[in-house]
N, C-alpha and C positions, 0 to 999 in steps of 0.2 A: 235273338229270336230262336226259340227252341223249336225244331222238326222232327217229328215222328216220322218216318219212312215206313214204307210196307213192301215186300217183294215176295211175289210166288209165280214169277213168269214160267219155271221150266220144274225144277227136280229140288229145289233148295227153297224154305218156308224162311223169312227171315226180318225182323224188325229192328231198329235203329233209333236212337236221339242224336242229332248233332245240331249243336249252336250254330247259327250266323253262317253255315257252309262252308266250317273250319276247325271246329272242335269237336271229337268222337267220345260221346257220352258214356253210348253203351252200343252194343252189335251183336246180336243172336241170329246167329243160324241153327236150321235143324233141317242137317240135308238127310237125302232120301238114297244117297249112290248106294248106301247095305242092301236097300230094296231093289234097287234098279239092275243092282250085276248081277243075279239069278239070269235076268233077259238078255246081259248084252248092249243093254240100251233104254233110256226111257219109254217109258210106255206112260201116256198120256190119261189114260182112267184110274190108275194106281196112284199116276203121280197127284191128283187131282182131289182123288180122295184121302190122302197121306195129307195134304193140305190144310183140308177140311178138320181133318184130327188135331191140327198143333196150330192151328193159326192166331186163335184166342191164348195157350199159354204164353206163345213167343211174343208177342205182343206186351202181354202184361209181364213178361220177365226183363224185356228191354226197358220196359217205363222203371221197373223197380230197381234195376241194377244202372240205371243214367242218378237214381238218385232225385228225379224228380216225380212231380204226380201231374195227372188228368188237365189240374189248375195252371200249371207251368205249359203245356204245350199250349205251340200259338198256332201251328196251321200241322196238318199230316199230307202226305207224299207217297203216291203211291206208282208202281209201274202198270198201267194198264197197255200196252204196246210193247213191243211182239213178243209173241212166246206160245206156248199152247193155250189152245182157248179156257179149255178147263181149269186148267192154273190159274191163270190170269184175273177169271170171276170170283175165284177162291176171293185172294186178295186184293181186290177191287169191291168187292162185295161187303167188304168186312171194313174198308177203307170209308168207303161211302154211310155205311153203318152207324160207326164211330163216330166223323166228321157230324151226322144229323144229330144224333145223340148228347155228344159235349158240346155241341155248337164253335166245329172249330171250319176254321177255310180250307180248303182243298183243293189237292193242286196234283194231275194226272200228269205221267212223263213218262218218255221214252225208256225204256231198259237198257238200249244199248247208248245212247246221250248219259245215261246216269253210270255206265262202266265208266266213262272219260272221267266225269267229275270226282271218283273214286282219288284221282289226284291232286286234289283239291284238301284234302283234309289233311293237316300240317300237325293239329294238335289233338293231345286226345287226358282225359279228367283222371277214368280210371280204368280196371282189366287190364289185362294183361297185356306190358307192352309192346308197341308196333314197331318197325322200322319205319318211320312217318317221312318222306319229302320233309325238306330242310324250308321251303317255302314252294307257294302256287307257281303252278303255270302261268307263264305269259302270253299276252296276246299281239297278236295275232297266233295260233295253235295249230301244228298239224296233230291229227291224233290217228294212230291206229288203232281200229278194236276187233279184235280179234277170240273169235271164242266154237263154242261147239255148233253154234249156228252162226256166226255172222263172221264177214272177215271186209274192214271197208276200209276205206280211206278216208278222214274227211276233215275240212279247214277251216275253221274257226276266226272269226275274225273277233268276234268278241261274246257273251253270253248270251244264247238265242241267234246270236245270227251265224249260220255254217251252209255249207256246202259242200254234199256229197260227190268227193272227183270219183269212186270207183269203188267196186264190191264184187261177190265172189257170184259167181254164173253159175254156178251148181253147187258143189260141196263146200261147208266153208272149210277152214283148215282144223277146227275140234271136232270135227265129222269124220276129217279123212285120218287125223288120229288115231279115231273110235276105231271104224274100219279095218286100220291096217294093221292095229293092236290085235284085231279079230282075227285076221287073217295068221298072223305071226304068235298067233296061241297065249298073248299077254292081258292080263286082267282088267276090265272098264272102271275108270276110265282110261281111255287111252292114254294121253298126254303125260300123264306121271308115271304110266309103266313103260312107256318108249322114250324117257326121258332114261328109266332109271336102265334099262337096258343097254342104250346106247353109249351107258359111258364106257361100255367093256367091247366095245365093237370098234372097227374101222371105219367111217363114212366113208370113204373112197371105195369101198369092195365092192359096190354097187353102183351105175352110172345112171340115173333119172331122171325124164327129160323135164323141162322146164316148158309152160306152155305158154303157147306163143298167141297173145288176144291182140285186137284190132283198138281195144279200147285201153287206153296206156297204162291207166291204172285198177282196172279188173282186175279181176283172182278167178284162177280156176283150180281147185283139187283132185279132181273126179278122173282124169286123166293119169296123174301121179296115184291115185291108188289103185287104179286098173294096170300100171307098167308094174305095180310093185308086187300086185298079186301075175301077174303072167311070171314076174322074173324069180315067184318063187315056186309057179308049178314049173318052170325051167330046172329050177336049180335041185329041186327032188325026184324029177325025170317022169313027170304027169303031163297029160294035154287040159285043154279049155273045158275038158266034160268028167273033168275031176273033180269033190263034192270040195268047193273051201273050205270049210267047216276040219276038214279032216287032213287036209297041210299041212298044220303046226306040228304033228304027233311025227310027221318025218323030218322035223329043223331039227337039229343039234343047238346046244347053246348059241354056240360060237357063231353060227352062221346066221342065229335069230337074231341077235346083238349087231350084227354087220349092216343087215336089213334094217332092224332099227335107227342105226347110227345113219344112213346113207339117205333113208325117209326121212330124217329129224335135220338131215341138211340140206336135202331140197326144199323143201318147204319151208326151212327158215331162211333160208336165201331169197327164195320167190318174195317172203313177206318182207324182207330186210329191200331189196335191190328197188323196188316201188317205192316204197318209202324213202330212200333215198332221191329218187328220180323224185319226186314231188318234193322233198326238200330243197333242192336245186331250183325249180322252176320257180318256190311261193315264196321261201328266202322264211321262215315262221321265226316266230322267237323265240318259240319254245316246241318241244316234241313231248309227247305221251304215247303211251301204249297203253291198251286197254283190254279186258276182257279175262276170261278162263287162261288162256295161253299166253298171257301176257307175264305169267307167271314161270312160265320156263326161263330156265339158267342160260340155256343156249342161245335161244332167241335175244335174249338180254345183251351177250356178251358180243354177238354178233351189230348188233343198230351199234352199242358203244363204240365198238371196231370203226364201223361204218360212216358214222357222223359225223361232222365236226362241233357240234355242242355238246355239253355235257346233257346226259339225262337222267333224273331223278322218277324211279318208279314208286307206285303204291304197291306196298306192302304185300305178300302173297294170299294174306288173307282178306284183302279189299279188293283183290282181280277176280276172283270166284264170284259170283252172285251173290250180293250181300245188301242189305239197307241203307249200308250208310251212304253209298254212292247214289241211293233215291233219294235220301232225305236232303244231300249236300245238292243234287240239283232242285230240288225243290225250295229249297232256300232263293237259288237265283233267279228262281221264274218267281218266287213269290213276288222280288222287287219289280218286275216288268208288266206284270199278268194281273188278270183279276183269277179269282178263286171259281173253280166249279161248282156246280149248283150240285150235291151229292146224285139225286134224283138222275140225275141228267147222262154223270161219266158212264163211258164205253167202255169197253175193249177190245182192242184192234189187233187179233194176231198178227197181223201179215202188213202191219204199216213199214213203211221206210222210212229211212230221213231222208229222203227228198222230201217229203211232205211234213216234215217236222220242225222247221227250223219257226220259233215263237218270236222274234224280233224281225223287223222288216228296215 
């Protein structure tokens, strides 16, 4: 069964073929980060209309480069859930379009459900090749997904049926990234410039608390990037009525790289020590990791340390916002679900999974 995927939840336009919810056909992106680091950050009208401009090429470059046509797909998949509104309708709009037009079934999903399923795809036809998982996930799953908005925990018992133990109370941790890369004068996005920073710094030169929630497996960021900006107007001998913006220009290398390093371990600790603790408690068969920062080296090396299963990640270029992880969950809801009626699909910025899980 061939699936078209579609994705335009945040800053990246992007289309997909994958077989059966195991083979990667083909996968185009055409992200927007050249437009977005002018700002510092997405900006939601720009992104929206950036959308609007590529969303019919990438689309039909994905159909042409899978090697199939129009004729060969059997249902398309798109993310309508969460992300910015304007995005979202972009590729939702175009999804629904389509589906009336060729007459094909349609099947709306989660964004952040379809990062997990990113490790799911084992095999791939042609393009350039991945580091692919050796085979799928097991079930029962714990997964973590983690990215510039989302940071959750959540357990899987089998496709469609999950539950959400915990998620981030304010900032997720590709936020507080964002942020502290701002603060420390490092290029957006954050995560690959505090990544690549860090490896010339000390993590211990800096001590960051870790915070303390009522809920056992919540996230909180927003704290840790507030200790990180105090402990850098400390460390360049400013008070709280100091402009942030204008910080960075008093770091030295050495001292930015420490900061970095010392950020990039508190927060991979916080996400690593949860994740542990919920492995302990649900005993899973298998672990993933999922989203934008599931992509870091550190965080990687750290769960490995951490665990006692081995874990097999998706590819760095299937943790970033991409199709194929819509098209590969669209595949397994196609088996349970009936098809949306084009007319009909939503978009729900601000959905959870709590309210997502499609098997009962």
């Amino acid at each position: 069964m061939l699936i078209l995927g579609i994705e335009s939840s945040c800053d990246e336009t992007a289309a997909s073929v994958v077989e059966d919810g195991t083979i990667l056909h083909s996968n185009v992106v055409q992200s927007q980060v050249d437009i977005h680091k002018a700002y510092g950050g997405v900006v939601p009208e720009v992104a929206a209309r950036s959308h609007i401009e590529v969303i019919n090429p990438v689309i039909h470059q994905a159909i042409e480069e899978s090697g199939f046509s129009w004729d060969d797909i059997d249902a398309i998949a798109v993310a309508n859930a969460p992300g910015l509104i304007g995005s979202l309708l972009v590729g939702t709009l175009a999804a629904a379009t389509l589906a009336k037009l060729h007459g094909k079934p349609l099947y709306p999903v989660h964004h952040v459900e379809g990062h997990v399923y990113a490790n799911f795809i084992t095999k791939q036809s042609a393009g350039d090749p991945l580091e692919l998982p050796s085979k799928q996930p097991s079930f029962p799953m714990l997964a973590l997904a983690v990215s510039g908005l989302h940071s959750q925990l959540i357990m899987f018992e089998d496709h469609g049926k999950y539950h959400l133990l915990g998620e981030t109370l304010d900032d997720a941790v590709g936020e507080a990234y964002d942020k502290v890369a701002k603060i420390l004068g490092l290029p957006y996005p954050g995560g690959p410039s505090i990544a690549k920073a860090a490896v010339d710094g000390d993590e211990n030169a800096f001590d960051f608390p870790d915070a303390k929630l009522k809920g056992v497996y919540d996230f909180s960021f927003s704290g840790l990037k507030t200790a990180v900006l105090r402990a850098v107007q400390r460390e360049v001998g400013v008070d709280h009525t100091f402009p942030s913006f204008e910080l960075a220009a008093r770091l030295d290398d050495a001292t930015r790289a420490n900061f970095a390093a010392s950020f990039q371990r508190v927060a991979n600790q916080t996400l690593v020590k949860k994740t542990v603790t919920a492995f302990n408690e649900f005993k899973p068969a298998s672990v993933v990791i999922a989203g934008g920062v599931a992509a870091d080296r550190d965080l990687r090396r750290r769960l490995a340390e951490a665990l006692p299963v081995a874990v097999e990640y998706a590819p760095r270029q299937l943790c970033t916002d991409n199709a194929a992880m819509i098209a590969t969950l669209g595949y397994y809801k196609s088996l349970y679900c009936e098809p949306t009626d084009p007319e009909a699909v939503e978009v729900k910025p601000t959905l959870s999974m709590n309210e997502t899980a499609w098997r009962t």
